[in-house]
Structures are given as C-alpha cells and as structure tokens.
C-alpha positions, 0 to 999 in steps of 0.5 A: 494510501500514500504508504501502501503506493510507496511501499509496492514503489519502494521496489523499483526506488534504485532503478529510478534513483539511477536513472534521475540522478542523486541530486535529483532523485533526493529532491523528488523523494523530499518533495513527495515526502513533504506532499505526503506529509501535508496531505495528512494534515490536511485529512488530521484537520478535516478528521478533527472537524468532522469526527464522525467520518470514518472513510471515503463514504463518510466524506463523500455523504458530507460533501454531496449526499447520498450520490456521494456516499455511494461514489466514495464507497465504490473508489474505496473499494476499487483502491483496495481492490488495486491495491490488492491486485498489486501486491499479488502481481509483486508477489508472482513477479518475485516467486518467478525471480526466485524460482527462475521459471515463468510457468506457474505464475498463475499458480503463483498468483493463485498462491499470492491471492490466498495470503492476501486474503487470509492476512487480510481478514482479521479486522481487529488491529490487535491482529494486525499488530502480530502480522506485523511483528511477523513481518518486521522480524522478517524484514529486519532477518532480510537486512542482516542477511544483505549486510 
C-alpha cells in the first residue's frame, strides 16, 4: 500500500520539495522512509507469527471474528477501489496535459478505466512480471529522453 500511495505522490514530490525546502523536504522524505520500513517489519513479524493470514480479512478474523473479517474485506476493497480511481484521475490529468484540451476527460478516464482493469486482471505474477518489464522499458526510454 505504501508503495502504490508514493507512487501516485511521486508526481507531485518536486512541487512539495519547493515549496518545504531541501533541508526539510529530505528529513520528511527520510522519516517516512524509515516509518515505511518499520512498518513492514512490523506486518514481516506478524506474517511469521500468523503464517496463514494472507490479507486484511485474514487479520481481521484473528483480531475480532467474523465482524472483523467482514470489516477487513470491505476496507481492502475500498483501498483498492481508491486506489484504482487515483491512478485513472492521474491518467485524465495527464492525457489533458499532453493533449491541451479538457473536453474529453471523461472519454479519457473511460480509456484510463479500460487499461486499468485489463492490466488488472491477470492474477498470476508471472503476468504481472511481463507488465512490469513493459513498464521499466517504459520508464527507463523516459529518462533517456529527459537527459
């Protein structure tokens, strides 16, 4: 979840570098960096405790039952609903810049739902391992071109 937050953040990260400063900005960035990394010992110890949990549900059934299973899978699901919702609102946001109009952002966001939801289908991560080549190529062609 951390990496999906800073990932859709990351576009905004030099407007906010400008506006704290670079001191600042790098203590912020250090200090979320080391929350981050605490926070994923902290569900690495729970994972090798309770090695059947498997999501957000599987927690909550531990913690509080049936009631918490039930609560986990809906805020799973409302995360990755958000979540998806913000890459496609990313994805308008950066077809209107590219093509200097507004009026078909929702043909844009229409387009953006589509690639979401096909790039989020396969379930296997030997799938998941190609799409991401595909994008690594992508982005590594984006910095060659930005130097």
């Amino acid at each position: 979840m951390i990496a999906e937050t800073i990932s859709l953040g990351i576009l905004s990260l030099p407007r906010a570098m400008s506006t704290l400063g670079l001191v600042p900005g790098f203590v912020l960035i250090f200090s979320l960096g080391l929350i981050a990394t605490y926070t994923g010992y902290v569900v690495y110890q729970f994972k090798m405790r309770y090695p059947n949990t498997s999501s957000f549900a599987d927690a909550g059934a531990l913690a509080f039952g049936k009631p918490g299973r039930w609560i986990g899978e809906v805020l799973q699901n409302l995360l990755l609903i958000f979540i998806m919702s913000a890459h496609v609102l990313t994805f308008t946001i950066m077809m209107n810049t590219l093509t200097e109009h507004g009026l078909c952002t929702i043909v844009f966001g229409l387009i953006g739902a589509v690639i979401s939801f096909i790039a989020a289908m396969p379930r296997t991560l030997k799938a998941n391992s190609y799409i991401s080549i595909f994008c690594e190529a992508l982005y590594h062609n984006q910095l060659h071109v930005m130097r």
